[in-house]
Legacy VTK file of the C-alpha trace (Angstrom):
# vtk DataFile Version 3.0
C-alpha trace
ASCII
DATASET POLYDATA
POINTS 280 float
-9.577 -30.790 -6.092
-8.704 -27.055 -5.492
-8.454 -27.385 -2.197
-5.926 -30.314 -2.140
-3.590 -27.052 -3.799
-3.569 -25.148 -0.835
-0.225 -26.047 0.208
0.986 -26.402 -3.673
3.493 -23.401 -3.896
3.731 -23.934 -7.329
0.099 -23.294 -8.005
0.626 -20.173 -5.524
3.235 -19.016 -8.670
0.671 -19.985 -11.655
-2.180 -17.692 -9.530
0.327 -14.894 -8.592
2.057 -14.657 -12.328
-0.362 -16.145 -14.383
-3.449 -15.075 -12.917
-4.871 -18.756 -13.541
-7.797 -18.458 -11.428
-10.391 -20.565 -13.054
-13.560 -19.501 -15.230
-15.464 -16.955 -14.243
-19.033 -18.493 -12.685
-21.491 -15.940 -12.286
-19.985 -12.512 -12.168
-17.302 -14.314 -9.520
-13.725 -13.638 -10.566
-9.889 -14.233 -8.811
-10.121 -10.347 -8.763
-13.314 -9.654 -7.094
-12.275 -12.233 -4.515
-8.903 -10.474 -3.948
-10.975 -7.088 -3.806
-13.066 -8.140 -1.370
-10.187 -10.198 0.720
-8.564 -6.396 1.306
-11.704 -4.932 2.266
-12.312 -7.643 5.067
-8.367 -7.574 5.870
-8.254 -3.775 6.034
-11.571 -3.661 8.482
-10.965 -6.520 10.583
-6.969 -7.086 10.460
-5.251 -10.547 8.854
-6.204 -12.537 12.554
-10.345 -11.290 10.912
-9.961 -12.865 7.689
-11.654 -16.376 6.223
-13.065 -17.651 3.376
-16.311 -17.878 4.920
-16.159 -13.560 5.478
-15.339 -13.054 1.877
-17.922 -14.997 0.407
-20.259 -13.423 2.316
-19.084 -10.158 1.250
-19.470 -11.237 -2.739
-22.543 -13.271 -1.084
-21.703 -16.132 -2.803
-20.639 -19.667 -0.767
-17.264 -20.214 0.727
-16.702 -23.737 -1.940
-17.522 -21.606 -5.061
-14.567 -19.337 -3.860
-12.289 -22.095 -3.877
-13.217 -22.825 -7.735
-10.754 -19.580 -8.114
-8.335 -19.865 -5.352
-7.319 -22.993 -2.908
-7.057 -21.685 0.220
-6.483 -18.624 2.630
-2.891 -18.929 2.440
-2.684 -18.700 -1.396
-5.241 -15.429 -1.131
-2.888 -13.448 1.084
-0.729 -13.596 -1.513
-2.410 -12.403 -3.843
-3.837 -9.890 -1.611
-0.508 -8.844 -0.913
0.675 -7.983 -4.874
-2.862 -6.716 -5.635
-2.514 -3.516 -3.272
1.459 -3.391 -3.808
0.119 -2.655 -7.068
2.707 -2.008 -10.168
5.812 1.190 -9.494
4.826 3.944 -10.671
8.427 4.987 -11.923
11.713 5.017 -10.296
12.123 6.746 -6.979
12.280 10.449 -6.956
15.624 12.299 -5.182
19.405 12.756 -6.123
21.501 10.222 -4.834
20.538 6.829 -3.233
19.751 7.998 0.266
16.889 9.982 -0.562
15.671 7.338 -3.612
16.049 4.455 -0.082
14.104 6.790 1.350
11.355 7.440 -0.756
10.767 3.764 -1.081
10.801 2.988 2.370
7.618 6.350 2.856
6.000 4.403 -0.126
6.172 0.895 2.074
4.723 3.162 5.371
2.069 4.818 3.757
1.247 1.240 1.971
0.653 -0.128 5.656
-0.751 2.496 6.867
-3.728 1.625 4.180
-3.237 -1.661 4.669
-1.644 -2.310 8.621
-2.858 -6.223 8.131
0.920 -6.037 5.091
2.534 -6.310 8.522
0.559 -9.306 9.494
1.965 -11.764 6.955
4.709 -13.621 8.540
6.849 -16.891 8.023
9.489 -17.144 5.352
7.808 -18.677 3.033
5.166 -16.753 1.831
4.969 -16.642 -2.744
5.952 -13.113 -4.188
3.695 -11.893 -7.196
5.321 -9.646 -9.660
4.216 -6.397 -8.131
6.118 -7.157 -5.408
9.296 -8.065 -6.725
9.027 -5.187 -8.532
9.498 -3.201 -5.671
11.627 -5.365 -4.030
14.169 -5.210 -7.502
13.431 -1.298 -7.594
14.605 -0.990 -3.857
17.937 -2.942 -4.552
18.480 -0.870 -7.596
19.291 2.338 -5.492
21.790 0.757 -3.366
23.287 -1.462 -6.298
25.922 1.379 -7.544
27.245 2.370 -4.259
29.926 0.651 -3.518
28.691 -1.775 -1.024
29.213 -5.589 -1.588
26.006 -7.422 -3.335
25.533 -9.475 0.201
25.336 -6.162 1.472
22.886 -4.662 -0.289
20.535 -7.150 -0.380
21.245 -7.400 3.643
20.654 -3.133 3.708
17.194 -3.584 2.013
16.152 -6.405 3.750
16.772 -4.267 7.378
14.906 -1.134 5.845
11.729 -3.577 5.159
11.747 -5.008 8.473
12.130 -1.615 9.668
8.780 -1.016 8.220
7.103 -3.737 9.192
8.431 -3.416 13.001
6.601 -0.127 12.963
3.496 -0.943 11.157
2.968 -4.278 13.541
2.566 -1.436 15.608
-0.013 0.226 14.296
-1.341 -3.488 14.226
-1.373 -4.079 17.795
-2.735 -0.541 18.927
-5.641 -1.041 16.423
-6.829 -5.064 17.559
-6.612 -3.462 21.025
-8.454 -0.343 20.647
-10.834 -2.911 18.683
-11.200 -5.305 21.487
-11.507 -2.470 24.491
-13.107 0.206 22.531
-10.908 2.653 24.351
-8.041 4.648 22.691
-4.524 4.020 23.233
-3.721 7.648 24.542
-7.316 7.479 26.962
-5.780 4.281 28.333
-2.520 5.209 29.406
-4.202 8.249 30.307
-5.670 6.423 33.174
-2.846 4.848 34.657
-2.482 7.008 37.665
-1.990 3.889 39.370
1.275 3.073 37.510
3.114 6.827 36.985
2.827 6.555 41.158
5.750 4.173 41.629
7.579 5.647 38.348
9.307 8.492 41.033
11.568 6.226 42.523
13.390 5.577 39.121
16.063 8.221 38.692
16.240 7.977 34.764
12.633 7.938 33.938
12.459 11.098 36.504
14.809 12.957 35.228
14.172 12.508 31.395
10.486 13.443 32.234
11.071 16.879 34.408
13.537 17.399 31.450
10.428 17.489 29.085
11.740 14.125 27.495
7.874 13.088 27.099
6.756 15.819 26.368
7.118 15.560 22.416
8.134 12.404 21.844
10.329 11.452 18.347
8.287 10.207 15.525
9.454 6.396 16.225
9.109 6.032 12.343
10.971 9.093 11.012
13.395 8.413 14.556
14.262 5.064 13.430
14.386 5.342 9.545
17.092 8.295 9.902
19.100 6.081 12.041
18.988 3.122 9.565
20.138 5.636 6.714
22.772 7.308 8.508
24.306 3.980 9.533
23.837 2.661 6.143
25.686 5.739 4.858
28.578 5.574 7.153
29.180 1.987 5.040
28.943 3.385 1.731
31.475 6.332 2.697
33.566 2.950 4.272
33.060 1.295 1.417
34.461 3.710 -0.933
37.661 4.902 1.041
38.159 1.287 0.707
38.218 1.184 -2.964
40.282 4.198 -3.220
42.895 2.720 -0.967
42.789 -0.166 -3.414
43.403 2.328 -6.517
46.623 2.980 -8.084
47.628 6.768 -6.265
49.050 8.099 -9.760
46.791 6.411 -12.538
43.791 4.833 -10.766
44.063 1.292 -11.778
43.364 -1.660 -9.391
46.307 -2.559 -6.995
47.000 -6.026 -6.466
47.645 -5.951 -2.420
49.763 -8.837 -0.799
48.337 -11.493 1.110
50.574 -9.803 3.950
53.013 -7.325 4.639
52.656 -3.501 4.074
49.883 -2.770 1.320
51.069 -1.594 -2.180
49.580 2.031 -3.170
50.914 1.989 -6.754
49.941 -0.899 -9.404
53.068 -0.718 -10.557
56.937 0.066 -10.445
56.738 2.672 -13.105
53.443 3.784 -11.632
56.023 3.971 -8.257
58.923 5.881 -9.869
56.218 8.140 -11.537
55.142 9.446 -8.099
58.634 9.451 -6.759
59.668 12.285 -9.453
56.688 14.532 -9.123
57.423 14.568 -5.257
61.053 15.587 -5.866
59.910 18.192 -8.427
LINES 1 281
280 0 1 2 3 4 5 6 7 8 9 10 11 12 13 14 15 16 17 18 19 20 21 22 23 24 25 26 27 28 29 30 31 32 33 34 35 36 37 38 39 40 41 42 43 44 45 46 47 48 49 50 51 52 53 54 55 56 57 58 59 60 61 62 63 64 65 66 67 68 69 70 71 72 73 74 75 76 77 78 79 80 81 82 83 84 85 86 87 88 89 90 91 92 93 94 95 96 97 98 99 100 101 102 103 104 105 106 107 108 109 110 111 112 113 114 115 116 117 118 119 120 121 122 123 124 125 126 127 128 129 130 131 132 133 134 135 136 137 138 139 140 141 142 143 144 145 146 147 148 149 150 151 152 153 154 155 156 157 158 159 160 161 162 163 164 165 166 167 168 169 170 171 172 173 174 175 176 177 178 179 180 181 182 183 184 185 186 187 188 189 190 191 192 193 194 195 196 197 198 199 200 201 202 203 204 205 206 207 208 209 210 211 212 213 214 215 216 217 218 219 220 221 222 223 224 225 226 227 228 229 230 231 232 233 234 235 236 237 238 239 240 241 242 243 244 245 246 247 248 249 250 251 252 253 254 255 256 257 258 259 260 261 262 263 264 265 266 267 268 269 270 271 272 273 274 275 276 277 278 279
């Protein structure tokens, strides 16, 4: 019967928020399972994971495992929340770019524990509530700024994929380095074969005589400043916009046409106010 759940997201919710994993049977619990999922995830990659591994691992059979959870789908879940883990506090730094910031180190260094984070794909995939968590802390720091709610959600949303664009990555160099046992610098080290033909491209030639490969960016720290500067340019846009909108002698809203020249006072007196102290 637990196994006819796997594809109830409903009983996904009840396991990620209510931790409804069945009676323990013999020292087997929802979060030695979980514990165990990780350690097979984080040595062999999502692609390495099964319920036939974990078991193993716990040395118990693959059905009793399903007493506790229905399927593998409903265990990456839970796998995901589990090393999420619960914020520690709000993020550190004055103002929201560094506070973005911070979070979006926290997600790295999360996948760089765990690169398999990266793995989980498809929209519909049940949040626990360390996860939204972080998720509600992220759209906290953007949520006084200025920016339109669509907007935020939209600028935390691109810093996460951000993330996970870079630690997919780390995913891909790993399964090959796995599969070859050679390392990703040794085997592009080797590629005489290539770099030969690479002289007849002006571009590539000149960036490279220029020393353009010799100390390549950081393609995380690259990237991530990029995001945040363009993210500030809209915030700054964002709030010229609301001044223009304010009232240019006491700072109320302005009620602007539907066309024609925009209003800058909120009123006529507001008007005739600023009309004096300019002739003064």
């Amino acid at each position: 019967m637990a196994r006819d759940r796997a594809d109830d997201p409903d009983h996904a919710v009840e396991l990620l928020w209510e931790r409804d994993g069945g009676e323990p049977r013999r020292g087997l619990t929802l979060d030695r399972i979980v514990r165990a999922a990780v350690e097979v995830a984080d040595a062999e990659g999502l692609a390495g994971l099964s319920m036939r591994k974990v078991a193993e691992r716990l040395g118990f059979t693959t059905m009793s495992l399903y007493r506790h959870v229905p399927g593998r789908d409903h265990l990456v879940d839970l796998m995901c929340d589990a090393v999420v883990g619960p914020p520690s506090g709000p993020p550190s730094g004055d103002g929201w770019r560094p506070r973005l910031e911070a979070c979006a180190r926290h997600a790295w260094e999360l996948r760089k524990r765990h690169p398999w984070l990266a793995e989980v794909r498809g929209t519909r995939h049940i949040p626990g509530p360390n996860t939204v968590a972080l998720y509600d802390r992220m759209l906290s720091v953007l949520a006084g700024t200025g920016l339109a709610p669509a907007e935020v959600v939209a600028a935390v949303e691109l810093v996460g994929r951000f993330v996970d664009a870079q630690a997919l990555t780390l995913v891909e160099i790993a399964r090959a380095e796995r599969g070859s046992g050679v390392s990703e610098e040794e085997w592009w080290g080797a590629r005489d074969s290539l770099y030969a033909h690479l002289d007849r491209y002006p571009a590539i030639s000149a960036l490279w005589e220029a020393g353009g490969y010799d100390r390549p960016e950081d393609p995380f720290e690259f990237g991530l400043a990029r995001i945040l500067d363009g993210i500030e340019v809209l915030v700054a846009r964002r709030r010229d916009e609301k001044r223009d909108e304010s009232c240019r002698v006491c700072g109320g809203p302005v009620e602007q046409p539907s066309s024609g020249r925009p209003r800058r006072y909120c009123s006529r007196a507001c008007r005739q106010r600023a009309y004096r102290a300019r002739r003064s």
